[in-house]
C-alpha positions as CSV (number, residue, x, y, z in Angstrom):
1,X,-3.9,8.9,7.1
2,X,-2.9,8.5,3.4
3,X,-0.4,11.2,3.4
4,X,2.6,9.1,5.8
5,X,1.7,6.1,3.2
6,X,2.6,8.3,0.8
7,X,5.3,10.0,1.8
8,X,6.9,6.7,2.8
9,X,6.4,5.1,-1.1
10,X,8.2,8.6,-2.1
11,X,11.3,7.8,-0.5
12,X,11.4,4.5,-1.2
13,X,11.2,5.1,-4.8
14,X,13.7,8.1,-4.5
15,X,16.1,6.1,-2.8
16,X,15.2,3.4,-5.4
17,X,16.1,5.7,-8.2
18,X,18.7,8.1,-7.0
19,X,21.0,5.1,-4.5
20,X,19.6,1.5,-5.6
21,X,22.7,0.0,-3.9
22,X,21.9,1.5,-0.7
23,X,18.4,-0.1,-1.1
24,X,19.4,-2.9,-2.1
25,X,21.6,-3.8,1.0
26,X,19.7,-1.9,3.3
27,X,15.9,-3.1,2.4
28,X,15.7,-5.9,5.0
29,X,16.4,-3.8,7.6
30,X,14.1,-0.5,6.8
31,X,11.4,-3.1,5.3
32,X,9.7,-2.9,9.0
33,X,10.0,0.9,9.1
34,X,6.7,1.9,6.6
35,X,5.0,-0.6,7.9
36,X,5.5,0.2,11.8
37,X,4.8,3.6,11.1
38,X,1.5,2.9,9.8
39,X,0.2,1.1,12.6
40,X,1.9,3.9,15.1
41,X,-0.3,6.6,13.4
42,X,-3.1,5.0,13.3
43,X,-2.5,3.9,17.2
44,X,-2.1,8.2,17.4
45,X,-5.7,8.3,15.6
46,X,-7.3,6.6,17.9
47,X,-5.9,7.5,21.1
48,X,-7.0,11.5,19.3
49,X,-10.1,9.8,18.9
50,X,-10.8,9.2,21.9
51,X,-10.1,12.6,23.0
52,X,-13.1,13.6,20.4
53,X,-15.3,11.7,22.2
54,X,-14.7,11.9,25.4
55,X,-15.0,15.4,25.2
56,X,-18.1,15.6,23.3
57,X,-21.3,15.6,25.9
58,X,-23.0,13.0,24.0
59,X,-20.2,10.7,23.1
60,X,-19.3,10.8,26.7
61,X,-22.1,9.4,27.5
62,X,-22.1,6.8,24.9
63,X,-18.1,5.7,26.1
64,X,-19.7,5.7,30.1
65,X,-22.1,3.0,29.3
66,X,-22.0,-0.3,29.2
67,X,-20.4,-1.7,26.2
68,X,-19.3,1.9,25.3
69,X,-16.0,1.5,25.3
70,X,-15.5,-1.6,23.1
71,X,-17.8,0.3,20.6
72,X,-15.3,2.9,20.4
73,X,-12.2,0.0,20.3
74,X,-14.5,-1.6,17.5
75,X,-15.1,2.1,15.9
76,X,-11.4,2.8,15.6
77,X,-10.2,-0.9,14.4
78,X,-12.6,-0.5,11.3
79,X,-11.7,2.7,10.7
80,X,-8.1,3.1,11.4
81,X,-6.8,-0.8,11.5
82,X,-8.6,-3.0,9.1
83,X,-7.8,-1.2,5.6
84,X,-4.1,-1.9,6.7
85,X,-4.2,-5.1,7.9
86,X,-6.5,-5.9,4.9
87,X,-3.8,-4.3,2.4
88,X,-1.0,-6.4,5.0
89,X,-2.4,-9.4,4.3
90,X,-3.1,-9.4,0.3
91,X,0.5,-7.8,0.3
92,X,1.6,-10.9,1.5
93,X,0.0,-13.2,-0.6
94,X,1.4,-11.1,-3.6
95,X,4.9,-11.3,-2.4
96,X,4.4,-15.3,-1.7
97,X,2.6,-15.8,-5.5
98,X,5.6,-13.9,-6.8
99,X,8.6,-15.2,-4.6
100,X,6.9,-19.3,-5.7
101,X,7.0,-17.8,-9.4
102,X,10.3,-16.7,-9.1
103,X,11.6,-19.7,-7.2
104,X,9.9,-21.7,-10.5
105,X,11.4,-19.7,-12.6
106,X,14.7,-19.8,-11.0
107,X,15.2,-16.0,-10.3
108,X,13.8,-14.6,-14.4
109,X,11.1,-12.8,-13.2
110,X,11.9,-10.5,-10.3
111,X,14.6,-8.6,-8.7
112,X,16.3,-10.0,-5.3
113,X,14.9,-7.0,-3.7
114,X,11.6,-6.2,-5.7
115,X,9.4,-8.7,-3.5
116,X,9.8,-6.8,-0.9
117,X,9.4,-3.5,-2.4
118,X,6.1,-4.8,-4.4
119,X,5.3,-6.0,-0.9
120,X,5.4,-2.3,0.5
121,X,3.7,-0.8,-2.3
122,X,0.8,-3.1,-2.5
123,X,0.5,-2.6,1.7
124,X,1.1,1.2,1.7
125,X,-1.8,1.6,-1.0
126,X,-4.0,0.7,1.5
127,X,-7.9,-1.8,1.1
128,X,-9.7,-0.8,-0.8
129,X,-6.7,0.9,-2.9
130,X,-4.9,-2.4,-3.1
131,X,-7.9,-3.5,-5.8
132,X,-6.6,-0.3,-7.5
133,X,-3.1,-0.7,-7.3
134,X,-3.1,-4.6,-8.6
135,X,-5.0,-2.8,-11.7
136,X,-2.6,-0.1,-12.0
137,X,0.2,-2.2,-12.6
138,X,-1.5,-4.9,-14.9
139,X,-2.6,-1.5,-17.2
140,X,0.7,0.3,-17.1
141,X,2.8,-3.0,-17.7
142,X,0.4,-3.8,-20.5
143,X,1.2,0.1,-21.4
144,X,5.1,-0.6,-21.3
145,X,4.9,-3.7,-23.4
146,X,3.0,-1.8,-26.1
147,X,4.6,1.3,-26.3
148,X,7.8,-1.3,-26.6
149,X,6.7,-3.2,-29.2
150,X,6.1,-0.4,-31.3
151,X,9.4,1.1,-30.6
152,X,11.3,-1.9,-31.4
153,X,12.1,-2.7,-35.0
154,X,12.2,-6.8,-34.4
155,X,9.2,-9.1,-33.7
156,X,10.5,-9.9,-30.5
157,X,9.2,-7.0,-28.2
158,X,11.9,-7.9,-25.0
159,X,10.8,-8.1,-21.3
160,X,9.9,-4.9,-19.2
161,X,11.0,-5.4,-15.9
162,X,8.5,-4.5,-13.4
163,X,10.8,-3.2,-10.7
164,X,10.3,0.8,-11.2
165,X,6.6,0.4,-11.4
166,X,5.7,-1.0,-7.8
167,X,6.1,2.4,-6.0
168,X,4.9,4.5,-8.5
169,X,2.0,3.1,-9.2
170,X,1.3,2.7,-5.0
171,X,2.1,6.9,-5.2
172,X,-0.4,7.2,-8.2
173,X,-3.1,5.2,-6.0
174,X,-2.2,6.8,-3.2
175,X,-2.8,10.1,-4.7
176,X,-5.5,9.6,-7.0
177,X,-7.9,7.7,-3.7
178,X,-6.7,11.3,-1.9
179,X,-8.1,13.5,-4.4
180,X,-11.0,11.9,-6.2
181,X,-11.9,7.9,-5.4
182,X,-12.4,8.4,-1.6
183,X,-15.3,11.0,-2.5
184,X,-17.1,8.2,-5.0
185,X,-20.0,6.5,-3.2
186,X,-18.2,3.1,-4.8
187,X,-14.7,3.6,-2.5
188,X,-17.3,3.9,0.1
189,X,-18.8,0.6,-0.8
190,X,-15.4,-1.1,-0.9
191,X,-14.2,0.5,1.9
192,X,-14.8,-1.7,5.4
């Protein structure tokens, strides 16, 4: 399931690097897109599931009796659903905490497009990798700041925008829960 997330935070952050322009008009429209496709696979990944178990003798069984069925619809919601709509929903109160912050701020903190796009990262990561990804971008902006101030001659160290570190950071995630965290017996734990 991880690798559409994936693939979608690449080309957002490739069409973020190489035509910012284009994303920056275009944004409101494709902002439904990642998150549509999501939900469709995992609507694919359950209707395969169900052809897993109806074809397996003992599952069969299991879907024929009473209640079966709704097991399966609950089996496939946890599974497929929840660490999306999970990730949907803490997305959202990210972009609201930062859209109120910028609104205070009157526009200082955050790009007119990067809401969205931190919005998209933080969803696409996925629940339990959201936890990950919020800790990802507080330990690389901390990174950015330090590695600034010790390049910068003055006592002022300047601001590091946090607009190019959203998707990567969602990819890095992404990858890293792929490869190693989704085999730790603590991703388990988190996971619903």
């Amino acid at each position: 399931m991880s690798i559409l997330p994936l693939a979608c935070v690449i080309s957002l952050f490739g069409a973020q690097i190489i035509k910012r322009s284009f994303l920056e008009k275009n944004l409101k429209k494709i902002f439904w897109i990642p998150i549509a496709a999501v939900f469709s696979l995992s609507i694919v990944f359950s209707v395969i599931q169900y052809g897993v178990w109806k074809n397996n003798a003992l599952m069969k069984i299991a879907l024929e009796n009473d209640g079966g069925f709704a097991a399966f619809l609950y089996s496939v919601f946890l599974r497929f659903f929840v660490p999306y709509l999970i990730s949907f929903a803490l997305a959202g109160v990210l972009a609201l905490l930062m859209a109120w912050i910028n609104k205070r701020s009157e526009g200082k903190f955050f790009e007119k497009e990067e809401i969205l796009i931190a919005f998209l990262a933080a969803f696409l990561a996925g629940f339990p990798g959201f936890i990950f990804f919020l800790l990802g971008i507080l330990f690389s902006y901390l990174a950015a700041h330090l590695i600034n101030a010790l390049f910068k001659k003055t006592a002022k160290s300047g601001v590091v925008p946090l607009y190019y570190f959203w998707l990567p950071v969602s990819a890095s995630v992404i990858l890293i829960s792929l490869i190693w965290l989704s085999k730790l017996e603590f991703w388990r734990l988190l996971s619903v």
